[in-house]
mmCIF file of the C-alpha atoms, coordinates in Angstrom:
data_MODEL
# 
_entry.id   MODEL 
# 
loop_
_atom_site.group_PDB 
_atom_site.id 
_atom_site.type_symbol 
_atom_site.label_atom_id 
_atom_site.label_alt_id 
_atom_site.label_comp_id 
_atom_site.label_asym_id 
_atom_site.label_entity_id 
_atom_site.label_seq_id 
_atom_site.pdbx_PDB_ins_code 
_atom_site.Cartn_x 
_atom_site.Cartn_y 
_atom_site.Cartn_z 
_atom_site.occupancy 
_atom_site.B_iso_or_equiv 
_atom_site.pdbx_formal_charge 
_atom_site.auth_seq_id 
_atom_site.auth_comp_id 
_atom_site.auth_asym_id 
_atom_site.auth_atom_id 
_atom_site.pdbx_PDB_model_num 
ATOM 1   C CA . UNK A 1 1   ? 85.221  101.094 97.830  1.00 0.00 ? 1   UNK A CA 1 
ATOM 2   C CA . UNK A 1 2   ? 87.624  99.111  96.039  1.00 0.00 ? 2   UNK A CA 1 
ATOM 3   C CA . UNK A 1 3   ? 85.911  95.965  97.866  1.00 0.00 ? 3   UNK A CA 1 
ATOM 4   C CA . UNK A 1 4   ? 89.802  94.604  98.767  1.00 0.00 ? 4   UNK A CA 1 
ATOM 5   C CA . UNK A 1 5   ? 91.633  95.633  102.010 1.00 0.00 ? 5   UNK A CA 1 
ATOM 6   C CA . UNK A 1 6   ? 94.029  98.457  102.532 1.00 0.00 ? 6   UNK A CA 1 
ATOM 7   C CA . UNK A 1 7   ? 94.445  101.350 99.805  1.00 0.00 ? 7   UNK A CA 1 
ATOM 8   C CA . UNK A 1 8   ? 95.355  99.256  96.876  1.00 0.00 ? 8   UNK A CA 1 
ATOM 9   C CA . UNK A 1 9   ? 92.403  99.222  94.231  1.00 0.00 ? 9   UNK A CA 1 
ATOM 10  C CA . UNK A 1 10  ? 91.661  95.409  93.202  1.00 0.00 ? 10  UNK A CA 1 
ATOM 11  C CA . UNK A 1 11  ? 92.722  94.226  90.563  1.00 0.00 ? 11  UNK A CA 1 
ATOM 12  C CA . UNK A 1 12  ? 95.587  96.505  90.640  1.00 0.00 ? 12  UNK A CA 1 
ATOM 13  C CA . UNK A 1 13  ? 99.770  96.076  90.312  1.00 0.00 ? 13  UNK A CA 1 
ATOM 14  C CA . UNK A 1 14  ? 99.587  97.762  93.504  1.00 0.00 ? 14  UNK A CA 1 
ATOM 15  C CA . UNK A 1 15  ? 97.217  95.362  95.373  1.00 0.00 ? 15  UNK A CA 1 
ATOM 16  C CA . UNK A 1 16  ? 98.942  92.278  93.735  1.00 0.00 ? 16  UNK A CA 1 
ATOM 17  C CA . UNK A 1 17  ? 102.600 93.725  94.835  1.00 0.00 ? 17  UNK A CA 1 
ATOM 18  C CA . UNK A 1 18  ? 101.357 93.543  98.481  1.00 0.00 ? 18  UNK A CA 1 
ATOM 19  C CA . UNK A 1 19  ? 100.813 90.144  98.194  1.00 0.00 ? 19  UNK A CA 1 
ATOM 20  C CA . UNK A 1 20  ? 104.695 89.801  97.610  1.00 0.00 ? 20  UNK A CA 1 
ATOM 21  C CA . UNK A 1 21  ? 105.203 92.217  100.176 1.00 0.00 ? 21  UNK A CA 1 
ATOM 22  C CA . UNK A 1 22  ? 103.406 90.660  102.937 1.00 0.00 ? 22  UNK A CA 1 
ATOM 23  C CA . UNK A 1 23  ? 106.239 87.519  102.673 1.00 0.00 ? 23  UNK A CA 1 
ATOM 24  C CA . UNK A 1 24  ? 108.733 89.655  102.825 1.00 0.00 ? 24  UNK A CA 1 
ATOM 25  C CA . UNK A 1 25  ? 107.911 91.023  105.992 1.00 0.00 ? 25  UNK A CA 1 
ATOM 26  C CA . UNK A 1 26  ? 107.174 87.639  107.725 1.00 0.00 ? 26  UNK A CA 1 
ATOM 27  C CA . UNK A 1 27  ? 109.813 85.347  106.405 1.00 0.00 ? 27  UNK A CA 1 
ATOM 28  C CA . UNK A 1 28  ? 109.157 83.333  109.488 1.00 0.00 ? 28  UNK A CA 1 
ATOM 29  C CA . UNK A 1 29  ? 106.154 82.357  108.348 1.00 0.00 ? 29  UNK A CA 1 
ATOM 30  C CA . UNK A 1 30  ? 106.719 81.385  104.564 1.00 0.00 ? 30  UNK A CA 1 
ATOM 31  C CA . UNK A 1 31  ? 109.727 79.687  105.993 1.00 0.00 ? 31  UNK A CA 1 
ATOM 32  C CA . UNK A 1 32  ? 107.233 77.891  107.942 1.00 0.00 ? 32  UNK A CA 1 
ATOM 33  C CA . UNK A 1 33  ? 104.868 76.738  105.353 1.00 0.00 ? 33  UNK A CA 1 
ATOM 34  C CA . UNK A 1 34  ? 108.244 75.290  103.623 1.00 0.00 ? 34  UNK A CA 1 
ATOM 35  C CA . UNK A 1 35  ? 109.563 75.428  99.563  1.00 0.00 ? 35  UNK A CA 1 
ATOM 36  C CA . UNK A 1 36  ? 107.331 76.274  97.184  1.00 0.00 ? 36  UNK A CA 1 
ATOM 37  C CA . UNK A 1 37  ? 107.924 76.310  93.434  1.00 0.00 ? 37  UNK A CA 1 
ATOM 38  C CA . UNK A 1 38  ? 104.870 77.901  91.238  1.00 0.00 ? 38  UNK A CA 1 
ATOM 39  C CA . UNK A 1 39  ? 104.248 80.429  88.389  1.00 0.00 ? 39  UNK A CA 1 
ATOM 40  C CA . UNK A 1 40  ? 101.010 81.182  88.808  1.00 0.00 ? 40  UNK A CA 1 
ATOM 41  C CA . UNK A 1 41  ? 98.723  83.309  87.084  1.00 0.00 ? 41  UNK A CA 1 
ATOM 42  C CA . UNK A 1 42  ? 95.527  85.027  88.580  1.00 0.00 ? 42  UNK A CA 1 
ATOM 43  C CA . UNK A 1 43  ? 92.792  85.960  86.190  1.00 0.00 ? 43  UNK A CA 1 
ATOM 44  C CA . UNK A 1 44  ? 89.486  88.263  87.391  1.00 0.00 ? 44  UNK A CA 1 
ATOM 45  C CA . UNK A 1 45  ? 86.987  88.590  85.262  1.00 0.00 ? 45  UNK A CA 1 
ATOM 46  C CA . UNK A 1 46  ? 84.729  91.149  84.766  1.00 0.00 ? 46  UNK A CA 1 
ATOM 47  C CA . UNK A 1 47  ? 82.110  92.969  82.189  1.00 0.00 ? 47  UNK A CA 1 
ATOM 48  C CA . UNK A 1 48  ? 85.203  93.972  80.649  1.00 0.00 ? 48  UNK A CA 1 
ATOM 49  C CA . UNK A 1 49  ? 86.894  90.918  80.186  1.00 0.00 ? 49  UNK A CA 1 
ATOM 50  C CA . UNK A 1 50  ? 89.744  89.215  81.807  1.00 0.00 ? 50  UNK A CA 1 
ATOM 51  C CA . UNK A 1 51  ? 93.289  90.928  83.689  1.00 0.00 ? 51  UNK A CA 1 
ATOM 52  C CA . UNK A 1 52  ? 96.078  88.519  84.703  1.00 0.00 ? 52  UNK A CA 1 
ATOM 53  C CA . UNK A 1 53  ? 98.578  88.827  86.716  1.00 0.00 ? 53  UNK A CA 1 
ATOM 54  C CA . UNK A 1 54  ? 101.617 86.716  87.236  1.00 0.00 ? 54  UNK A CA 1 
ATOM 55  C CA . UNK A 1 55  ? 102.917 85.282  91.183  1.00 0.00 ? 55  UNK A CA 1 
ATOM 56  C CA . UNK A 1 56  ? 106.054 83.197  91.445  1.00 0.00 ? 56  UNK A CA 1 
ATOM 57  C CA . UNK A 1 57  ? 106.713 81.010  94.469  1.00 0.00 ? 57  UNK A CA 1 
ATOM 58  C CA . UNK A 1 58  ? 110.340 80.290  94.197  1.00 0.00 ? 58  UNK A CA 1 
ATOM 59  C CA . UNK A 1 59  ? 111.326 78.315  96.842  1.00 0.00 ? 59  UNK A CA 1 
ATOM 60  C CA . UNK A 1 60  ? 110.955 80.765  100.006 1.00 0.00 ? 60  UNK A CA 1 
ATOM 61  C CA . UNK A 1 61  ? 110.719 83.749  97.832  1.00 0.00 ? 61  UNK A CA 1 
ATOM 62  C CA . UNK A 1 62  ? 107.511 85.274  96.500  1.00 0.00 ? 62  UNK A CA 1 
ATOM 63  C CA . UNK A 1 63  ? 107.707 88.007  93.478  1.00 0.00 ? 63  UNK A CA 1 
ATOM 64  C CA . UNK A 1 64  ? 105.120 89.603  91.615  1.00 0.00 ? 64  UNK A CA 1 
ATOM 65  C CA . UNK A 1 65  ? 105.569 89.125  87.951  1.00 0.00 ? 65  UNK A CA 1 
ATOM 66  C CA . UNK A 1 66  ? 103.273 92.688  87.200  1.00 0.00 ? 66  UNK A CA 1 
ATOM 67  C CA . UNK A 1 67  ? 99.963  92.450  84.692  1.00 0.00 ? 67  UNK A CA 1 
ATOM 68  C CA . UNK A 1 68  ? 100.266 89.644  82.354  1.00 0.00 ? 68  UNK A CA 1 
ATOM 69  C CA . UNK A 1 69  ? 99.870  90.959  78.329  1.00 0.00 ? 69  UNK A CA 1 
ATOM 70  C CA . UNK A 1 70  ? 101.590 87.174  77.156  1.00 0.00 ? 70  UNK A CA 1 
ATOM 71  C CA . UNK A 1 71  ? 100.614 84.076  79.549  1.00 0.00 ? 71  UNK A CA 1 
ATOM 72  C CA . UNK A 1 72  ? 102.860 82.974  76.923  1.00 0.00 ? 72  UNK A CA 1 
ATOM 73  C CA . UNK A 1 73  ? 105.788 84.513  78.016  1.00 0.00 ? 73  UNK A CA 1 
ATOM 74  C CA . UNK A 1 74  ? 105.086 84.289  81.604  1.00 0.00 ? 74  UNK A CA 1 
ATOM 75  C CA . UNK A 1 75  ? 104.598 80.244  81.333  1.00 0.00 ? 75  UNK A CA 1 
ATOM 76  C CA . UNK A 1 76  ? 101.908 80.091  84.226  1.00 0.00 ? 76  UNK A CA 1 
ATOM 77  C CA . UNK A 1 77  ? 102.026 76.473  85.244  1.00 0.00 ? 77  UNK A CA 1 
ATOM 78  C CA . UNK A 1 78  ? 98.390  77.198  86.872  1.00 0.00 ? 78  UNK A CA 1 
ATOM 79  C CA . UNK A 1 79  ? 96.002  79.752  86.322  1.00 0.00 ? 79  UNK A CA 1 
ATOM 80  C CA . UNK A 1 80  ? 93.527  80.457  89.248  1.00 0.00 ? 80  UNK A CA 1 
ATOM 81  C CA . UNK A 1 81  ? 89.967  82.325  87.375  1.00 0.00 ? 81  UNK A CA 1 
ATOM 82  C CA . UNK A 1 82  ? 86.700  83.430  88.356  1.00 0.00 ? 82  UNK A CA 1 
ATOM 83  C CA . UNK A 1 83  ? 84.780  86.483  88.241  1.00 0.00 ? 83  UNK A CA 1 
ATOM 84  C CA . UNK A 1 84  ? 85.636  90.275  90.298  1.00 0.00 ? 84  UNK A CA 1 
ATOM 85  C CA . UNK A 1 85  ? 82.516  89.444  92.440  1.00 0.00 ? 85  UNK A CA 1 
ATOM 86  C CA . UNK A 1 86  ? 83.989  86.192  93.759  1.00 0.00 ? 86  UNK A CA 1 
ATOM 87  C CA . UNK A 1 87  ? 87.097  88.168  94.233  1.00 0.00 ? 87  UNK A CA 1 
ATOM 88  C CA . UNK A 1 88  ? 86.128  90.647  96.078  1.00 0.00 ? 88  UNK A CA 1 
ATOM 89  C CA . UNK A 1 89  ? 83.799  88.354  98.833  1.00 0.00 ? 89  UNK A CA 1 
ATOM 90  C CA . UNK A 1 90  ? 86.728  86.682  99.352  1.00 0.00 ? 90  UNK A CA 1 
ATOM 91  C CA . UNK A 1 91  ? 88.519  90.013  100.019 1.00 0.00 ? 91  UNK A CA 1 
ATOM 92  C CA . UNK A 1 92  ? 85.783  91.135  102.190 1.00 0.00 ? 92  UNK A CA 1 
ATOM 93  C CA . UNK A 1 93  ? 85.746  87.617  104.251 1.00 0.00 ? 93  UNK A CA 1 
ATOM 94  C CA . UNK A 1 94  ? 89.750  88.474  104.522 1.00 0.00 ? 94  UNK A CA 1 
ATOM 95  C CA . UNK A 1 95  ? 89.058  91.958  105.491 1.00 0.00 ? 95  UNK A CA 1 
ATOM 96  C CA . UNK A 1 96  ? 86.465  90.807  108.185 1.00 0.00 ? 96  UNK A CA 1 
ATOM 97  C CA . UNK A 1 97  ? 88.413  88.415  109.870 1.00 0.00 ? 97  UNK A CA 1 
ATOM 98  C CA . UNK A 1 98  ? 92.264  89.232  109.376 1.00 0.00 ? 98  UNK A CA 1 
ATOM 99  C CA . UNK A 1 99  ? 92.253  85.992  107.063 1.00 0.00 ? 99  UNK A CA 1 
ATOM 100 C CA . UNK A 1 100 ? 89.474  83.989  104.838 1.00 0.00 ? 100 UNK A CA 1 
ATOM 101 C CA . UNK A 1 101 ? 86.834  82.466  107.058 1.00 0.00 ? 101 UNK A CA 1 
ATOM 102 C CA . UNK A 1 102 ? 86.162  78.583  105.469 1.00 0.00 ? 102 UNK A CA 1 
ATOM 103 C CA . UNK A 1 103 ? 83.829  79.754  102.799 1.00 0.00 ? 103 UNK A CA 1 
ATOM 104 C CA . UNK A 1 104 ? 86.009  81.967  100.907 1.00 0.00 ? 104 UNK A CA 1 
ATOM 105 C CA . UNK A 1 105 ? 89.585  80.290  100.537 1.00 0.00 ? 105 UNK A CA 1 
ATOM 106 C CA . UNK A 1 106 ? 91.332  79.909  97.479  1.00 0.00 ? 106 UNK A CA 1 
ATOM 107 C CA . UNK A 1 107 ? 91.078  75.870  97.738  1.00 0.00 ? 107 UNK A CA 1 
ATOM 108 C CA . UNK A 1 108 ? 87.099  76.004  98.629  1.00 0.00 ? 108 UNK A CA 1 
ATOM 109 C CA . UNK A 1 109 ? 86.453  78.787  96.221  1.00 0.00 ? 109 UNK A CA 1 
ATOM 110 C CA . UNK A 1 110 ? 88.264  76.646  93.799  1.00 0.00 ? 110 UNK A CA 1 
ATOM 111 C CA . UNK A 1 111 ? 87.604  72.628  94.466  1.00 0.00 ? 111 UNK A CA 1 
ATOM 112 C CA . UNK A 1 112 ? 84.120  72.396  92.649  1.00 0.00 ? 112 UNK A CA 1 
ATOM 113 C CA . UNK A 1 113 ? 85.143  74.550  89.840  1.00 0.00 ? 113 UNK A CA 1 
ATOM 114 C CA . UNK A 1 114 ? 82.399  77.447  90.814  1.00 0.00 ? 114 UNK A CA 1 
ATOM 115 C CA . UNK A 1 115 ? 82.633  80.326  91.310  1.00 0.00 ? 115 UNK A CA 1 
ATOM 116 C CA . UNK A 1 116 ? 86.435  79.990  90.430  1.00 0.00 ? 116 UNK A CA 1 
ATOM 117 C CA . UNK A 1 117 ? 88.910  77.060  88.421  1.00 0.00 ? 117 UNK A CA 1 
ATOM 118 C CA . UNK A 1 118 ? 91.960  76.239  88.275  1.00 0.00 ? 118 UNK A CA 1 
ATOM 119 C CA . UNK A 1 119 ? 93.313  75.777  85.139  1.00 0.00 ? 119 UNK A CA 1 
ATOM 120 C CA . UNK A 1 120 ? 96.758  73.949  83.792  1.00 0.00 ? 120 UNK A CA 1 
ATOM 121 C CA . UNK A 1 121 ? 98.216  73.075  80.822  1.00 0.00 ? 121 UNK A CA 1 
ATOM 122 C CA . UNK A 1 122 ? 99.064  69.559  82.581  1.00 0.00 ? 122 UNK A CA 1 
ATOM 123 C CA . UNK A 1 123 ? 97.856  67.650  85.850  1.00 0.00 ? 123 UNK A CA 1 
ATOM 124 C CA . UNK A 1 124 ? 100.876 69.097  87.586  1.00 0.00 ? 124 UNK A CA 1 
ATOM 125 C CA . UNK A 1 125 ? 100.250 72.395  87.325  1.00 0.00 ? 125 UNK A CA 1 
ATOM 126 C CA . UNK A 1 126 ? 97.032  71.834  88.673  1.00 0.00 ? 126 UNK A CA 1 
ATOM 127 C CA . UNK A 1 127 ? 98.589  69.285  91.065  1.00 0.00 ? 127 UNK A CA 1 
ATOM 128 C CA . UNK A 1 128 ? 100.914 72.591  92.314  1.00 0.00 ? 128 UNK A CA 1 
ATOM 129 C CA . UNK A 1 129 ? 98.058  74.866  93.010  1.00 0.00 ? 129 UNK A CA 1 
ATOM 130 C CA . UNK A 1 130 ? 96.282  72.680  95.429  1.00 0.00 ? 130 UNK A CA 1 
ATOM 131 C CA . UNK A 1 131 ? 99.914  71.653  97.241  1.00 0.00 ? 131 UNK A CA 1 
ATOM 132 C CA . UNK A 1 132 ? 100.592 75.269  97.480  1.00 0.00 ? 132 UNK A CA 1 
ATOM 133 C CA . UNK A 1 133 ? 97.015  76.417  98.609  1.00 0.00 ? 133 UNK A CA 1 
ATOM 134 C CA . UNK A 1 134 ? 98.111  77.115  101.855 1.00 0.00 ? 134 UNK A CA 1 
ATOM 135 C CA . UNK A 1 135 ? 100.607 78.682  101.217 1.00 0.00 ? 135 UNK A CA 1 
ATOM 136 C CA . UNK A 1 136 ? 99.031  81.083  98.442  1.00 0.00 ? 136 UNK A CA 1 
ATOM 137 C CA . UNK A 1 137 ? 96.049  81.498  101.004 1.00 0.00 ? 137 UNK A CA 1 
ATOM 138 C CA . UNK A 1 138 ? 98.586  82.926  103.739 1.00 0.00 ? 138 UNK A CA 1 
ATOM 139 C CA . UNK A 1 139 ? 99.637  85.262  100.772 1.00 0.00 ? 139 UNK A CA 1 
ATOM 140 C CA . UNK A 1 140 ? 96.118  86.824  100.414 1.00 0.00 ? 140 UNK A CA 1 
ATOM 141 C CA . UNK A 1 141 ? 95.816  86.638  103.900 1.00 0.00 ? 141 UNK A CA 1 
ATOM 142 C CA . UNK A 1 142 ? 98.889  88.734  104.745 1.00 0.00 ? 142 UNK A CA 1 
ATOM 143 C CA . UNK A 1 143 ? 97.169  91.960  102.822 1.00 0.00 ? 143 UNK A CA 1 
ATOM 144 C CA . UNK A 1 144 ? 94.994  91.962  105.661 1.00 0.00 ? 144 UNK A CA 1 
ATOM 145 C CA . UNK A 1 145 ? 97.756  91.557  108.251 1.00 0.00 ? 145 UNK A CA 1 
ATOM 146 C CA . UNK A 1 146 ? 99.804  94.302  106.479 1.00 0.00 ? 146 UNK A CA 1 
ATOM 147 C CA . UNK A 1 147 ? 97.003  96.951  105.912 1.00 0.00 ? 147 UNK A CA 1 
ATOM 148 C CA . UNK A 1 148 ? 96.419  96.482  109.461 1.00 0.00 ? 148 UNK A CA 1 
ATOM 149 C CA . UNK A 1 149 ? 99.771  97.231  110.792 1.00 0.00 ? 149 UNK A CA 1 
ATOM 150 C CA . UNK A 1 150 ? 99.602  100.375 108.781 1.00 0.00 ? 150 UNK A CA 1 
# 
């Protein structure tokens, strides 16, 4: 079980291209949540070490950037971390209820610092991420929407 919904292993180029997916079939809602501007990176850790992979919010637009092998190059202004296992709950708490349930979104998973950080290079970076959350949450969300619908 790949512990993430739909048939996209986690973390995978496949699973994280969804994520861009899932805004591009409900522009209504992005549109919704309003401009966004964001490179962010998302890091999972695991026995193995770390994988990144890159997300732009461009102002209605969501891409996938692909695996990161140079945050250098990418220029994450934020980068979202914490281990596969907090990860995948989330995933599961998505799966479960077509959406995270209160305990496992990206801002509450986040705020404290444990079990995953946000990380910048400057306070607005970090300042970004939290402005965003909603709007990155709705993006996680929508794998569950879209693997539904399948």
């Amino acid at each position: 079980m790949s512990g993430f919904p739909g048939d996209a292993e986690f973390p995978s180029d496949a699973w994280f291209g969804r994520l861009a997916a899932a805004a591009y079939d409900d522009p209504e809602t992005f549109a919704r949540l309003g401009f966004a501007e964001l490179r962010l990176a998302v890091e999972v850790v695991d026995d193995d070490g770390a994988r990144r992979f890159g997300i732009v919010l461009d102002g209605y637009d969501v891409d996938y950037a692909g695996e990161l092998t140079d945050d250098l190059e990418f220029a994450p202004e934020a980068t979202v971390t914490g281990p596969i296992d907090a990860w995948r709950e989330m995933a599961e708490s998505i799966d479960a209820h077509g959406g995270a349930d209160i305990e496992h979104t990206l801002n509450r998973l986040t705020m404290a610092g444990v079990p995953m950080s946000v990380e910048a290079v400057d306070p607005m970076g970090r300042d970004k991420f939290y402005r965003y959350a909603e709007t990155l949450q709705t993006l996680f969300d929508g794998t569950a929407r879209r693997s539904a619908r399948v």
